[in-house]
Structure formats: structure tokens, C-alpha cells
C-alpha positions in Angstrom: 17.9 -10.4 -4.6 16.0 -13.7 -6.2 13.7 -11.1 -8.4 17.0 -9.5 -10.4 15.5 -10.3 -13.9 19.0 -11.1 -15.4 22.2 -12.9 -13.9 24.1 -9.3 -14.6 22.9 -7.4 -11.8 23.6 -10.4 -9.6 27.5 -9.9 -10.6 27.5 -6.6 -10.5 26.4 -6.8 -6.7 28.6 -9.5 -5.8 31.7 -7.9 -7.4 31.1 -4.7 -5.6 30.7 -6.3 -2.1 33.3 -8.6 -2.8 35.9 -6.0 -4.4 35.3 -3.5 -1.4 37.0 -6.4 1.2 39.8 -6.8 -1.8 40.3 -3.4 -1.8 40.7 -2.7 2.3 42.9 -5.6 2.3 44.7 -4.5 -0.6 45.2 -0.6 0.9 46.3 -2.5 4.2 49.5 -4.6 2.2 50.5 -1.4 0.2 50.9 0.1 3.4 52.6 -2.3 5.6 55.5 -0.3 6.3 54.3 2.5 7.6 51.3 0.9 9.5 53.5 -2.2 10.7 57.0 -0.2 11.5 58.3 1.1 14.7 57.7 4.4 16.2 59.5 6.8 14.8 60.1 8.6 18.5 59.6 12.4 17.6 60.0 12.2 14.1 57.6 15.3 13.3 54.9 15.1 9.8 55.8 18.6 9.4 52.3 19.2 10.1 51.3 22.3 12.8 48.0 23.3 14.0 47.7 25.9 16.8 51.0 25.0 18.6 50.6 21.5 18.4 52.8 19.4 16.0 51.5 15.9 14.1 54.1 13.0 15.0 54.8 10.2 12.6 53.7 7.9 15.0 52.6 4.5 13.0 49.0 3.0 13.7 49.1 0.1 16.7 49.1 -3.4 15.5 45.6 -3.7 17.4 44.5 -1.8 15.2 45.4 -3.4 12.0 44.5 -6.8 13.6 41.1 -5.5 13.9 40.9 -4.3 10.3 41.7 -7.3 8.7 39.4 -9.4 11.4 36.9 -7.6 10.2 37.6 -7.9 6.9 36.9 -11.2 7.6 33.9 -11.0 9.4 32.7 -9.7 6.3 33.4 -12.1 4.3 32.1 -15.0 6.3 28.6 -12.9 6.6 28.9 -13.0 2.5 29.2 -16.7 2.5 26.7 -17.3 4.9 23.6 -14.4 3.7 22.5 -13.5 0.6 25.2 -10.6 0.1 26.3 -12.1 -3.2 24.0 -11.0 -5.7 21.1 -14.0 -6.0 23.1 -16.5 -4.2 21.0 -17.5 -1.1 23.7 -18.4 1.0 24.5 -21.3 3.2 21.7 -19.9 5.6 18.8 -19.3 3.1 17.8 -16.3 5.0 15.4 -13.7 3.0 13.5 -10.7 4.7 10.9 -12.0 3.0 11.1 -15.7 5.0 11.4 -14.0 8.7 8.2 -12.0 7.8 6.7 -15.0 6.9 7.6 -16.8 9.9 6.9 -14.0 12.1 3.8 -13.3 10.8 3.1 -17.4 11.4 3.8 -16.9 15.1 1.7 -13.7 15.5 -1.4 -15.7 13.5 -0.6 -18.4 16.1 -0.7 -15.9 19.0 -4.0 -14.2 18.3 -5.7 -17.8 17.4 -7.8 -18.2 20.8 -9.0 -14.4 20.2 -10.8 -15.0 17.2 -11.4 -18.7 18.4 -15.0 -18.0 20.1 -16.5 -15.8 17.2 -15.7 -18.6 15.0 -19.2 -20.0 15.2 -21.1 -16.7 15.0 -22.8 -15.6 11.8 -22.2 -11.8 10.9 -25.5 -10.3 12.2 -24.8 -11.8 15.7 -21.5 -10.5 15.8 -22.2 -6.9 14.9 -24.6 -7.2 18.6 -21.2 -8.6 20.3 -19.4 -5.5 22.2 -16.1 -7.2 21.9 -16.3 -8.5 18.3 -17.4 -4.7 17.1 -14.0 -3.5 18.9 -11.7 -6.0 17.5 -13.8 -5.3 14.0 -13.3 -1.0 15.0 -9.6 -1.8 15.7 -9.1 -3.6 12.2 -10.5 -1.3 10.7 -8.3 1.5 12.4 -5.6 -0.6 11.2 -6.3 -1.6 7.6 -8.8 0.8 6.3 -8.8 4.4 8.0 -5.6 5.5 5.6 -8.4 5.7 2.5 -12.0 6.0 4.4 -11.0 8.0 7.3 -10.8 7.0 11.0 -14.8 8.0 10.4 -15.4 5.8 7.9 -17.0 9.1 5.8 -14.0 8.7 3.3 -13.3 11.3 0.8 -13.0 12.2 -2.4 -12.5 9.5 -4.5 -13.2 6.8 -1.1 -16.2 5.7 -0.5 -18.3 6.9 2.9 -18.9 3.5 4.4 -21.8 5.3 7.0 -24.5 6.1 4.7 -25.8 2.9 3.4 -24.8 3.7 -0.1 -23.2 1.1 -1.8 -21.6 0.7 -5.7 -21.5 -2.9 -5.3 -24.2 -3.9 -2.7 -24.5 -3.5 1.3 -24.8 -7.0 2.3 -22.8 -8.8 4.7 -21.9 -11.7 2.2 -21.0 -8.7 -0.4 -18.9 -6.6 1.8 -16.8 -9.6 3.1 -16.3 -10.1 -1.1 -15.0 -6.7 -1.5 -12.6 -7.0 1.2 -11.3 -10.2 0.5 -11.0 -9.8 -3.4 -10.8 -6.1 -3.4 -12.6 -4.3 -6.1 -10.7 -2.7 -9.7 -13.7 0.0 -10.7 -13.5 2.0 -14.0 -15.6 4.5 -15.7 -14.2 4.3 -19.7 -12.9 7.7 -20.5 -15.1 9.0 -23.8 -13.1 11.8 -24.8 -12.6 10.3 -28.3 -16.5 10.1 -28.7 -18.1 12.6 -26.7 -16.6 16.0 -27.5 -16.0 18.7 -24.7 -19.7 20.6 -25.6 -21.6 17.3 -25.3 -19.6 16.0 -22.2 -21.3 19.8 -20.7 -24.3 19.0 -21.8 -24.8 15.3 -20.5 -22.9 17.0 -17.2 -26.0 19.3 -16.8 -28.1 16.6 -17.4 -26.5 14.5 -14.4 -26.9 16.9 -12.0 -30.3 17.7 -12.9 -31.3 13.8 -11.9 -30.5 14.9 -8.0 -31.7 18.1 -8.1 -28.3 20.2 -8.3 -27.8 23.8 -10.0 -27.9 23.4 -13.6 -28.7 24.9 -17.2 -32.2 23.5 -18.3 -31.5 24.7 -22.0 -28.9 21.6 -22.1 -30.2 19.1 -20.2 -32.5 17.4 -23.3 -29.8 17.2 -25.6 -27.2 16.0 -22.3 -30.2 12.9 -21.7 -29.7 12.4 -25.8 -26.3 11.7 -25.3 -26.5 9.9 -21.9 -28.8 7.5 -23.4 -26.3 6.8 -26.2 -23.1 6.3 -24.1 -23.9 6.0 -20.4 -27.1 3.6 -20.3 -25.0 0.4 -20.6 -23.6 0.8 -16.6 -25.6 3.5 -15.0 -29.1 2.1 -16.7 -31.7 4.2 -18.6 -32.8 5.4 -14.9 -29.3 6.3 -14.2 -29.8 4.8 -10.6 -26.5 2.6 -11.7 -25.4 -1.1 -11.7 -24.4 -2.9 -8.7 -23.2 -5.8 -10.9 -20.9 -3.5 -12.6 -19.8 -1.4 -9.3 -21.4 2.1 -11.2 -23.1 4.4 -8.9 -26.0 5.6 -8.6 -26.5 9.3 -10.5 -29.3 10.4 -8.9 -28.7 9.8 -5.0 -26.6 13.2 -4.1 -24.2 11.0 -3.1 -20.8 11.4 -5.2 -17.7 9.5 -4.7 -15.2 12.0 -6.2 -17.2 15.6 -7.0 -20.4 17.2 -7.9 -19.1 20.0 -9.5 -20.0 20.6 -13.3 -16.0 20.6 -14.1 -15.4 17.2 -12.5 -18.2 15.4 -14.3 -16.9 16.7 -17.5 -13.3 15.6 -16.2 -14.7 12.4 -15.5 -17.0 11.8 -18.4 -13.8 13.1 -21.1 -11.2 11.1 -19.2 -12.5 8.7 -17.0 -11.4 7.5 -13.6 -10.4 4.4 -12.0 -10.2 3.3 -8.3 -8.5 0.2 -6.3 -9.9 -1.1 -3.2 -6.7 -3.8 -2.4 -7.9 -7.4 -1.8 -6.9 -8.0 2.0 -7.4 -11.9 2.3 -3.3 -12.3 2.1 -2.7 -9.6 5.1 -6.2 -10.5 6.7 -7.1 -13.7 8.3 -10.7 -15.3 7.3 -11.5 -14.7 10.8 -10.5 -10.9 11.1 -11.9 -10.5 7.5 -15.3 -11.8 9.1 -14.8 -9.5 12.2 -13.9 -6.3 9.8 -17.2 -6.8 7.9 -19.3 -7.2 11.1 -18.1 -3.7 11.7 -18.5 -1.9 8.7 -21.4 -3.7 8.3 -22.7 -1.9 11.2 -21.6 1.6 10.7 -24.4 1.8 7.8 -26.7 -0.5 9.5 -27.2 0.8 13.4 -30.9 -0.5 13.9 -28.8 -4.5 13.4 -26.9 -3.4 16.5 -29.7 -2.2 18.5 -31.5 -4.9 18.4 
């Protein structure tokens, strides 16, 4: 409750949780007589279902002992935990505290496994049986949800198994990316480029890796390539590692190759978020992870 961004909410909270035990034990006086009197014998409700008639019978004092124990109960968990709005409590317990501690005893667990592969630079551990299955079973865990338990990806996710890489294939690079994460953007140009331009620079793209296209656009689609696109993807178009922007002339895509989806792309842009893992990810298992998908685009390393 300690990220409420005014004091309001925190009364609010703490008057409902405290007004709901005020209330029980409020409904539990007004109703003393009935639920403390004695039984009424076969004094009858009046009430008759199937034959079988509803006595006045009052509720046993077990009963209400229990209710107001528990009543209570509840208030002493409210003045020990954080049930009050932002007030800690005399534990200090937060969810956020026991995942922090339990993740300190799991890191603590799993120390000695990673222990041994300390040493290792990341081309010897890609030729280390057991370091590319802890590095397959990160990657199970962490990665497969965007780039597939394959690693191929998918639309918009990159294939991490054909050696083609927006911001650079090296070991030292990869363990960047997953570490920092990457933020990439292609600008939208919809307020410069109208739709029929966008078309024609769209032909022109696909003409550079030898996809269908209309030859009548492609000169005027370069025109206008060289004008707006040169900055990132470079007068060859073969992109910018620096810069994370792809290469246009490879085949390869990263969302679609279809005329309609450059022209989406080039009009309104897209943008794509690879999560920084180094506060989920230990340095160690962040080493591990990159011998591994270091390896899936580099088999001839683990050969040797």
C-alpha cells in the first residue's frame, strides 16, 4: 500500500477494514437478545417448508463467542500487517520484502551451480554440455514467451538462429542486450511521406531483396528513401547496428514483408521492447543465457 500517491486512499482503506469489524460487532449488540436469550422451547417462526416447521431457537453462545473472537483476531492482524491503508504495521511485512528474501535464499541455493563456470570466458562455455543446458533451460524460462521455445521468434521477435542481428552478434553484445534490454523505434513519417510515396519507397524496399514488386515506382520510392530513410538504414540500406535498424536487403524481416506492412510501418512506425533482465537474472545466468543463444546462430563455435 506504500505507492498510494495521496494519504486519501490510505483512509479510505483503513476505514473500510476497520468499519467492517465495527459493524459485525455493532449487528452482534443490536441483537443481544435474541442471540443471548434462552430457548424458546417450541416457540414456532411461523415459518413451513415441506412439513417441517422453523423454531425460534436462539444461536448457541459458542457461537457468538467465536464471532466476536474473531472479530478480534481481525483486529490484531490489522495492528500487526499492513491492513491499514500505508501503515506498515508493527511487523513491517510487504509481499514485496518476502520476495526479496526469498529470492535471496534461492540465489544462495543455486550459488555452487554457477560457481565452476565462473572462470570460463563465453566461447568455452558454449563447448560445455552442462553450461549449454542450464543456458537452454534459462532461456526456456526467460525468453521462449517472445522468441519461441525455438528461438525462430515471430513476428515482431527476432529469430535468434540465423545469425542476423539489429544490434550485432557478438558475445560481448548479446550479454548487453540482455542485461540492458534494447527500446527500438522506427519514427513514424505519416506527416511527411504521404500514403502514394510511402507505396512507392515500399516497392523500392522490396526490390533491394529481390521480392515481387512494381518496377515503374521503384525510382521515385529510392528518391524518397534517400531523403528520409538514409539516416538509420544507410544509403545501402543494409542498416545501422549502432542504431539497432535492420538490414533492408537481407530477406530477413522482423515483422512482415508484405507491401501493406511496410507502408504501415513507414506511415506509422513501430516500436519494440526487449526487457533488461540483469534485476531477474544473475551476472552469472546472464553469462550462461548468452553462451546459449550465442550458440544457436553460431554451431561451428560448438563443434569445435
Amino acid at each position: 500500500m506504500s505507492d498510494f500517491v495521496s494519504i486519501g486512499w490510505s483512509y479510505w482503506i483503513s476505514i473500510i477494514a476497520l468499519g467492517g469489524v465495527v459493524f459485525c460487532l455493532w449487528l452482534l449488540f443490536t441483537q443481544r437478545s435474541w442471540l443471548g436469550g434462552a430457548p424458546k422451547g417450541e416457540e414456532s417462526t411461523g415459518h413451513v417448508w415441506d412439513g417441517v416447521g422453523e423454531l425460534n431457537t436462539p444461536i448457541p453462545r459458542w457461537w457468538v463467542i467465536m464471532y466476536i473472537g474473531l472479530c478480534v483476531v481481525a483486529l490484531f492482524i490489522m495492528f500487526l500487517y499492513p491492513a491499514l491503508g500505508s501503515n506498515p504495521g508493527v511487523v513491517g511485512y510487504t509481499a514485496a520484502k518476502q520476495v526479496e528474501e526469498e529470492r535471496a535464499e534461492y540465489l544462495k541455493t543455486i550459488a555452487p551451480v554457477y560457481e565452476k563456470f565462473a572462470a570460463m570466458p563465453i566461447d568455452e562455455l558454449v563447448k560445455n554440455p552442462e553450461a549449454h543446458m542450464i543456458g537452454e533451460r534459462l532461456f526456456l524460462n526467460n525468453c521462449a514467451q517472445c522468441h519461441g521455445s525455438d528461438a525462430k521468434g515471430q513476428p515482431n521477435y527476432p529469430n535468434l538462429t540465423d545469425g542476423d542481428w539489429l544490434y550485432g552478434g557478438e558475445p560481448a553484445t548479446i550479454l548487453q542486450t540482455i542485461t540492458e534490454g534494447r527500446h527500438g523505434i522506427m519514427a513514424p513519417l505519416g506527416a511527411a511521406i504521404p500514403q502514394a510515396k510511402a507505396e512507392e519507397v515500399a516497392n523500392y524496399v522490396r526490390s533491394l531483396s529481390g521480392l515481387s514488386h512494381d518496377a515503374t515506382l521503384v525510382p521515385a520510392g529510392k528518391v524518397t528513401f534517400n531523403q528520409f530513410c538514409v539516416a538509420c538504414h544507410g544509403a545501402d540500406a543494409k542498416g545501422n547496428k549502432a542504431l539497432g535498424a535492420p538490414n533492408l536487403t537481407d530477406n530477413i524481416w522482423l515483422n512482415s514483408s508484405s507491401k501493406d506492412a511496410i507502408v504501415n510501418t513507414i506511415l506509422n512506425g513501430r516500436e519494440g521492447l526487449m526487457p533488461a533482465q540483469k534485476n531477474l537474472l544473475t551476472p552469472d545466468q546472464i553469462r550462461m543465457l548468452t553462451s546459449y543463444v550465442w550458440s544457436l546462430s553460431n554451431k561451428e563455435a560448438v563443434a569445435q
